[in-house]
KEVEXFI-479831 format. One record per atom (N, C-alpha, C): residue number from 1; residue in one letter; chain; atom name; z, x, y. Coordinates in Angstrom, 3 decimals, m for minus. Atoms other than C-alpha are relative to their C-alpha. Last residue first. Layout:
N
num:residu:chaine:atome:zz:xx:yy
NUM:a:A:CA:Z:X:Y;
...
This chain:
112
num:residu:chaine:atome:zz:xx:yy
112:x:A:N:1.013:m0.629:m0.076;
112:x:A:CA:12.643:12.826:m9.670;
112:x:A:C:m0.399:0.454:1.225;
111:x:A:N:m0.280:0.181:m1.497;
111:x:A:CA:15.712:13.076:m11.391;
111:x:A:C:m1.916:0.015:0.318;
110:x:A:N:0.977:1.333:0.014;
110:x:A:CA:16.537:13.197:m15.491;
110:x:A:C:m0.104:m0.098:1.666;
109:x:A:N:0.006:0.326:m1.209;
109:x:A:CA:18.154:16.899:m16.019;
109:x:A:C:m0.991:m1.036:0.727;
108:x:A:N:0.242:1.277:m0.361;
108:x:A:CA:19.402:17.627:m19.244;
108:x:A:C:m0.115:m0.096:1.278;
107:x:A:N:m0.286:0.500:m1.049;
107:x:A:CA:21.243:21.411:m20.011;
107:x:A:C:m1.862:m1.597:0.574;
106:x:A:N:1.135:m0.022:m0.849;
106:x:A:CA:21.328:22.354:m23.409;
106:x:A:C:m0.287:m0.813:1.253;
105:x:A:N:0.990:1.229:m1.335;
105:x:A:CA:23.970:22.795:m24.995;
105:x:A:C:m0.784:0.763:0.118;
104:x:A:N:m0.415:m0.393:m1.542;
104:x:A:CA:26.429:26.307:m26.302;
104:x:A:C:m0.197:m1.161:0.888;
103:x:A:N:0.975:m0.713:m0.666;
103:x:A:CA:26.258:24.631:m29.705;
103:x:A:C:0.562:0.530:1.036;
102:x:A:N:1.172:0.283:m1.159;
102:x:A:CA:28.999:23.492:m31.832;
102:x:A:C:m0.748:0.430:0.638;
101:x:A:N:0.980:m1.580:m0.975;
101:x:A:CA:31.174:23.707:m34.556;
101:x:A:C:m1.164:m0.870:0.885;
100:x:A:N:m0.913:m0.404:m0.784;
100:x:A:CA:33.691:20.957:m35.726;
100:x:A:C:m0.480:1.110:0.724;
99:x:A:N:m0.856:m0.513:0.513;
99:x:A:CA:31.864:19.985:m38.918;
99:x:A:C:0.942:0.664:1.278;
98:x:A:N:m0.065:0.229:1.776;
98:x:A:CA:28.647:19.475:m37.559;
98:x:A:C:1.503:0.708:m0.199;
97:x:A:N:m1.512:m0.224:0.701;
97:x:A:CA:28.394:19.104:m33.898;
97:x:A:C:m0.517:m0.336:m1.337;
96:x:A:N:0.264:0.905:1.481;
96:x:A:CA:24.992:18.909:m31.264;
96:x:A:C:1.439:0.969:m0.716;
95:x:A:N:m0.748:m0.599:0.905;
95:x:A:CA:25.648:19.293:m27.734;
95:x:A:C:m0.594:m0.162:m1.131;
94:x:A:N:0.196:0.520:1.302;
94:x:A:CA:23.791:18.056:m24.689;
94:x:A:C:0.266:1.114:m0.884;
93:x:A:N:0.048:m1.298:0.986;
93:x:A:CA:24.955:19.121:m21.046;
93:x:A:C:m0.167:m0.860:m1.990;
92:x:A:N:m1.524:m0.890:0.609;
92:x:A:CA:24.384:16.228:m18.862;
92:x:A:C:m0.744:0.935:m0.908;
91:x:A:N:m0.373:m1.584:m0.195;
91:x:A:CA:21.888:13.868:m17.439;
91:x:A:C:0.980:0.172:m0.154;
90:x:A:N:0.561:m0.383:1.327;
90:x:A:CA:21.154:10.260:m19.026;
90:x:A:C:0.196:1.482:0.317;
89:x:A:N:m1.335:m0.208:0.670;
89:x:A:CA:22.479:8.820:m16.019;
89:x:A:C:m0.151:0.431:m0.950;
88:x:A:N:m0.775:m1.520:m0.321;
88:x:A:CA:19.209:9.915:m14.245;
88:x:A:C:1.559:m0.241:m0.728;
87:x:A:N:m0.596:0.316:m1.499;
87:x:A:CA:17.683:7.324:m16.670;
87:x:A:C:0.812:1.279:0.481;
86:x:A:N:m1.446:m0.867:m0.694;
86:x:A:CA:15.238:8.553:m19.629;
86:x:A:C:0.381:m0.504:1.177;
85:x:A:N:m0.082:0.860:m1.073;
85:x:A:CA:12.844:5.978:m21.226;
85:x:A:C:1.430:0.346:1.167;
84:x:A:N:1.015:0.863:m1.012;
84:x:A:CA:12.905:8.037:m24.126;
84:x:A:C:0.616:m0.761:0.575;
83:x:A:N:m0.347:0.747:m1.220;
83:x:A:CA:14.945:11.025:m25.943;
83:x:A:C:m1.000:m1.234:0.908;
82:x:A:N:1.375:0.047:m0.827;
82:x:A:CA:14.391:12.509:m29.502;
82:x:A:C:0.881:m1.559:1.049;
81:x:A:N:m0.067:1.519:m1.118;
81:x:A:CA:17.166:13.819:m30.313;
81:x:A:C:m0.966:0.151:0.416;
80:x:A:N:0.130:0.593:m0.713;
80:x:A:CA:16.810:16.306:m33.950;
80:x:A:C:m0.138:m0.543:1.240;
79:x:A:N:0.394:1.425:m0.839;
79:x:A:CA:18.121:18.316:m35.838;
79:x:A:C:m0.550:m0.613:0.994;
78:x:A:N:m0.098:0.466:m1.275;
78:x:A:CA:17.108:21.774:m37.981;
78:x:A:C:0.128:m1.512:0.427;
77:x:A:N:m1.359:m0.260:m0.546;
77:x:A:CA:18.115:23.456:m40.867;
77:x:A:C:m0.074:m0.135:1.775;
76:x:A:N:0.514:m1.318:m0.514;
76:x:A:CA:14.141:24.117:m41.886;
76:x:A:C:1.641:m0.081:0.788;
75:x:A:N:0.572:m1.070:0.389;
75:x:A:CA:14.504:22.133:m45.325;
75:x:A:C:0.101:0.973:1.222;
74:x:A:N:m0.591:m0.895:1.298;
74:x:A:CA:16.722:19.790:m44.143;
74:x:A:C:m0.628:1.185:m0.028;
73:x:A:N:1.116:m0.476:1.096;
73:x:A:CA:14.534:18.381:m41.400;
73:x:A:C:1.131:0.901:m0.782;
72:x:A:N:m0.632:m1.131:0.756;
72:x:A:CA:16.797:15.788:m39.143;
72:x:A:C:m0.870:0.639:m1.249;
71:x:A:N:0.602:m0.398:2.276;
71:x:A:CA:16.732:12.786:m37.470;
71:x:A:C:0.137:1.403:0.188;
70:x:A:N:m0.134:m1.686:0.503;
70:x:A:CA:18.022:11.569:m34.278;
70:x:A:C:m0.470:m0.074:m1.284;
69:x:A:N:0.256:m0.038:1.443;
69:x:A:CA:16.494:8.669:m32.217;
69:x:A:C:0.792:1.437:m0.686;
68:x:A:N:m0.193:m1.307:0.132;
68:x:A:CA:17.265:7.884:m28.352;
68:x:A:C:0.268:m0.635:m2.075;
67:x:A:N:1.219:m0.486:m0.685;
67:x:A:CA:16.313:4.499:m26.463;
67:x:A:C:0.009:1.234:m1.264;
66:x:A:N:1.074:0.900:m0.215;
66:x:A:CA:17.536:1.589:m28.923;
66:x:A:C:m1.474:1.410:0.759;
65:x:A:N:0.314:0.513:1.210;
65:x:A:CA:20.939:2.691:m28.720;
65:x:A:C:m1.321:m0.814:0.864;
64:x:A:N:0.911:m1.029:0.846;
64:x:A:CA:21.735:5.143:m26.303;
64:x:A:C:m0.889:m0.955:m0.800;
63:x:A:N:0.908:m0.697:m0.563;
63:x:A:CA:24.510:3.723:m24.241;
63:x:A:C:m1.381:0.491:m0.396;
62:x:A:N:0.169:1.028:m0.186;
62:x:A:CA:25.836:1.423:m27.375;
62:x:A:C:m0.900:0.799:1.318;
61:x:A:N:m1.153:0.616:m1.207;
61:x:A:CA:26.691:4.541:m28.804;
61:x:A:C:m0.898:m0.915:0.708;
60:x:A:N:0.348:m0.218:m1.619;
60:x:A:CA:24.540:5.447:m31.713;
60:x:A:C:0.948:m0.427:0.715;
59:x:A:N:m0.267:0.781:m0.936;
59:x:A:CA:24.570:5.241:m35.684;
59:x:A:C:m0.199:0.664:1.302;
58:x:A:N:m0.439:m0.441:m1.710;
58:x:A:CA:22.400:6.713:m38.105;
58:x:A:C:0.606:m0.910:0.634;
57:x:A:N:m1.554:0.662:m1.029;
57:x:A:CA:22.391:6.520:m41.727;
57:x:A:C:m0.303:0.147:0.721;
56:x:A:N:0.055:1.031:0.433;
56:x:A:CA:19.476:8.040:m44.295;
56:x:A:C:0.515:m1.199:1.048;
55:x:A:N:0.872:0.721:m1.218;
55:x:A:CA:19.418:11.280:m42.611;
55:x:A:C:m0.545:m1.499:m0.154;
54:x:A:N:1.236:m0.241:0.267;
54:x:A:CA:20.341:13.105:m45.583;
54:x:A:C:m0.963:m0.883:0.539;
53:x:A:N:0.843:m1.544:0.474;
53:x:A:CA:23.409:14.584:m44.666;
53:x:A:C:m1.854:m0.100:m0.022;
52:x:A:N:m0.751:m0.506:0.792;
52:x:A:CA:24.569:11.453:m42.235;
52:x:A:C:m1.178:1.209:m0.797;
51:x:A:N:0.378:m0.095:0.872;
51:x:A:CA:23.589:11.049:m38.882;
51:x:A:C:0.530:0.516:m1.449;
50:x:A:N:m0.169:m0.268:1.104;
50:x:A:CA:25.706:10.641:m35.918;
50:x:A:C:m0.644:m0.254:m1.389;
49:x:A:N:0.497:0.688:1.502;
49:x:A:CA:24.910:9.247:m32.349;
49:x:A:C:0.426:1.331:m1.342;
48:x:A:N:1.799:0.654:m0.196;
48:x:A:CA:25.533:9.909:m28.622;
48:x:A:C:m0.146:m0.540:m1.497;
47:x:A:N:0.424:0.831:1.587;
47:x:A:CA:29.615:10.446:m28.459;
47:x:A:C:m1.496:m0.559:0.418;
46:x:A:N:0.323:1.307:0.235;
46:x:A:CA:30.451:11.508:m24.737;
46:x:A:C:m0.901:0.043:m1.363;
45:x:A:N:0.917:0.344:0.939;
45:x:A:CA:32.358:14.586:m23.444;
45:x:A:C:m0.596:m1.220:m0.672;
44:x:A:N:m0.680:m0.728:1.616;
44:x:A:CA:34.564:13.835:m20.849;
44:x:A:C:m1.261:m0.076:m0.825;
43:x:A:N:0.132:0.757:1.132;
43:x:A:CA:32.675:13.110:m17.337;
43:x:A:C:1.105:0.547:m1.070;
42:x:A:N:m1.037:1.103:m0.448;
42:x:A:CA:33.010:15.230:m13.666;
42:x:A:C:0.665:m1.137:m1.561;
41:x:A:N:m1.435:0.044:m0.663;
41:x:A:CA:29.826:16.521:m14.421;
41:x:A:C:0.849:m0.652:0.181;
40:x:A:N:0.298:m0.128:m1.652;
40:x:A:CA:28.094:15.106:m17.127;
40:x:A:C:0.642:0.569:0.728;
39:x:A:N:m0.852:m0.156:m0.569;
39:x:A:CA:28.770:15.698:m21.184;
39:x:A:C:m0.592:0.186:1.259;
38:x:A:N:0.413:m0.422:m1.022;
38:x:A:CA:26.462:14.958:m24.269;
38:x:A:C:0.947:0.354:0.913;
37:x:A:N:m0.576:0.222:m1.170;
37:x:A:CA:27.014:14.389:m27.559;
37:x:A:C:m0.387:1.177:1.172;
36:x:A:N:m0.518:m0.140:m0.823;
36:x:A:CA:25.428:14.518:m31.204;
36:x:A:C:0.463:m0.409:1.900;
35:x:A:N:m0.130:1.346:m1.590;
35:x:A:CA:26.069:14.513:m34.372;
35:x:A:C:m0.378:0.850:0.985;
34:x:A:N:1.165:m0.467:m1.063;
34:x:A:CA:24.792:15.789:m38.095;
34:x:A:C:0.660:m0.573:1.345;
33:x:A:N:0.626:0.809:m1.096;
33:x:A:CA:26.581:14.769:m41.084;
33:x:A:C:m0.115:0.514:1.329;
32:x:A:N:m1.253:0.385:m1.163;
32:x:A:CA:27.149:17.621:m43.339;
32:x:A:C:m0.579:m1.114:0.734;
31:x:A:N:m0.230:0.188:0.607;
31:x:A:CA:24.651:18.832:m46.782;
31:x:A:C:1.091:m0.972:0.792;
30:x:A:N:0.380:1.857:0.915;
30:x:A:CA:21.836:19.142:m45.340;
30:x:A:C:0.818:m0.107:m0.708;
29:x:A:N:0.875:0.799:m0.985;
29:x:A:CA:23.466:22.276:m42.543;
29:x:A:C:m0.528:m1.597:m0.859;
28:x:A:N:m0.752:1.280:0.032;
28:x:A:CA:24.903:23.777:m45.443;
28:x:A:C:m0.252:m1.291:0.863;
27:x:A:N:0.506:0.987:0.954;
27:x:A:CA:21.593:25.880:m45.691;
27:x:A:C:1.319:m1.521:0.160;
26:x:A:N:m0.083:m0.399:1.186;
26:x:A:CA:22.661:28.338:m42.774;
26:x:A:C:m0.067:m1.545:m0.872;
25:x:A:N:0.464:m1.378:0.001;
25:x:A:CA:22.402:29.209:m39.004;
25:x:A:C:m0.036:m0.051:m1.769;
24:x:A:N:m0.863:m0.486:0.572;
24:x:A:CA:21.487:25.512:m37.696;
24:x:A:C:m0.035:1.142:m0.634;
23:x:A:N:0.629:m0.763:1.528;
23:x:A:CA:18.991:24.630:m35.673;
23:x:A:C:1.423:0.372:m0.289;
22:x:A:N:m1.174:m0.441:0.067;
22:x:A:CA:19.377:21.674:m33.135;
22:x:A:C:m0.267:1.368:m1.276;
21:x:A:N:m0.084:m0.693:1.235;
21:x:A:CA:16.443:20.539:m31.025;
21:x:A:C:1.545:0.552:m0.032;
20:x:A:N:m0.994:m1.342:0.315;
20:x:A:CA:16.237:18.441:m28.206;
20:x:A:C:m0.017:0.456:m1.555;
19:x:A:N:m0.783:0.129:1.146;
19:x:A:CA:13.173:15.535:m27.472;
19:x:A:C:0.606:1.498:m0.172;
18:x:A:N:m0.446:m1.568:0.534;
18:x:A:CA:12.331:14.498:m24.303;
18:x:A:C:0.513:m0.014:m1.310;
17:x:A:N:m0.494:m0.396:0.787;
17:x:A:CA:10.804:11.478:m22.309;
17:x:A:C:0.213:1.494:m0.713;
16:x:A:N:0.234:m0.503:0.937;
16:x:A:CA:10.352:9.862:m19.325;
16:x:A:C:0.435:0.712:m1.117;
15:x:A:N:1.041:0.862:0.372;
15:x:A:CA:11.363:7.080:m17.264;
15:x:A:C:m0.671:0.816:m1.236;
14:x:A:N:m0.026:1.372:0.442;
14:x:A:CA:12.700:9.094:m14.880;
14:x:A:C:m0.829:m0.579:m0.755;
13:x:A:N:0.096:1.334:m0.666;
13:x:A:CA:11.151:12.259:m14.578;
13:x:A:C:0.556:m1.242:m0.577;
12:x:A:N:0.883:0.929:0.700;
12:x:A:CA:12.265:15.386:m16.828;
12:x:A:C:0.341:m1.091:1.367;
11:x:A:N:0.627:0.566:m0.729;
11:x:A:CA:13.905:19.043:m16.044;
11:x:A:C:m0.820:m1.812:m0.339;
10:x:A:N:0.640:m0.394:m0.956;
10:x:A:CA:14.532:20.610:m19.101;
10:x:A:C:0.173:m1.524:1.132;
9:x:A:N:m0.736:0.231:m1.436;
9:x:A:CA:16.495:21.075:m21.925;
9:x:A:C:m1.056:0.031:0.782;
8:x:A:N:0.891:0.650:m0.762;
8:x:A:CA:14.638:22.146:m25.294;
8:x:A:C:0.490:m1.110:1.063;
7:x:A:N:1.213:m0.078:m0.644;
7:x:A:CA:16.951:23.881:m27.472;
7:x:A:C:m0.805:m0.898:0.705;
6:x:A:N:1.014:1.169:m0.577;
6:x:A:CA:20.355:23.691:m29.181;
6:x:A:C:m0.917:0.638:1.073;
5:x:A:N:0.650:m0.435:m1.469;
5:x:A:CA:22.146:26.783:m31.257;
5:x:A:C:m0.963:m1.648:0.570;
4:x:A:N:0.957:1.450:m0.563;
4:x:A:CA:24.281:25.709:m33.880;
4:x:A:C:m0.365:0.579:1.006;
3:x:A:N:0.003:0.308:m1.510;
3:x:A:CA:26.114:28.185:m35.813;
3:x:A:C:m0.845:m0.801:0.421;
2:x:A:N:1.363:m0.572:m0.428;
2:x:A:CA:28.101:27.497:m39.406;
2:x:A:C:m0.218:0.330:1.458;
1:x:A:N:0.196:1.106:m0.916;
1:x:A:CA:31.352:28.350:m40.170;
1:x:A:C:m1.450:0.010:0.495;
């Protein structure tokens, strides 16, 4: 099964932007479609977007769409979110999923 570790959480002003990382622990990684989701307090987990293996595809949740991009480098078994025009509703724990595995997150925090 693979592992997913996510990276680059922080702190961020309204309005601005961030981009998360996803690395994966092994080559299958370009071969799976790519997602991911976020989760607020109080919230259920929430569907952000899904890429397919070779990053050709992407969809989004109607929340998202337009601000937030994912892609994806095969070669180094890493994804993606790149985040802009951040609102404090845009805070939560961010996930990334392949195949039913998942990260620990990375904790999101849009305020200023």
């Amino acid at each position: 099964q693979v592992q997913l570790v996510e990276s680059g959480g922080r702190l961020v002003q309204p309005g601005g932007s961030l981009t998360l990382s996803c690395a994966a622990s092994d080559s299958s990684f370009g071969t799976l479609n790519m997602s991911w989701y976020r989760q607020a307090p109080g919230h259920q987990r929430e569907w952000i977007g899904t890429t397919t293996p070779t990053g050709a595809y992407t969809t989004y949740a109607d929340s998202v769409k337009g601000r937030f991009t994912i892609t994806r480098d095969n070669a180094k078994n890493i994804a993606y979110l790149q985040m802009s025009s951040l609102k404090s509703e845009d805070t939560a724990v961010y996930y990334c999923e392949q195949r039913s595995s998942w990260g620990q997150g990375t904790q999101v925090t849009v305020s200023s």
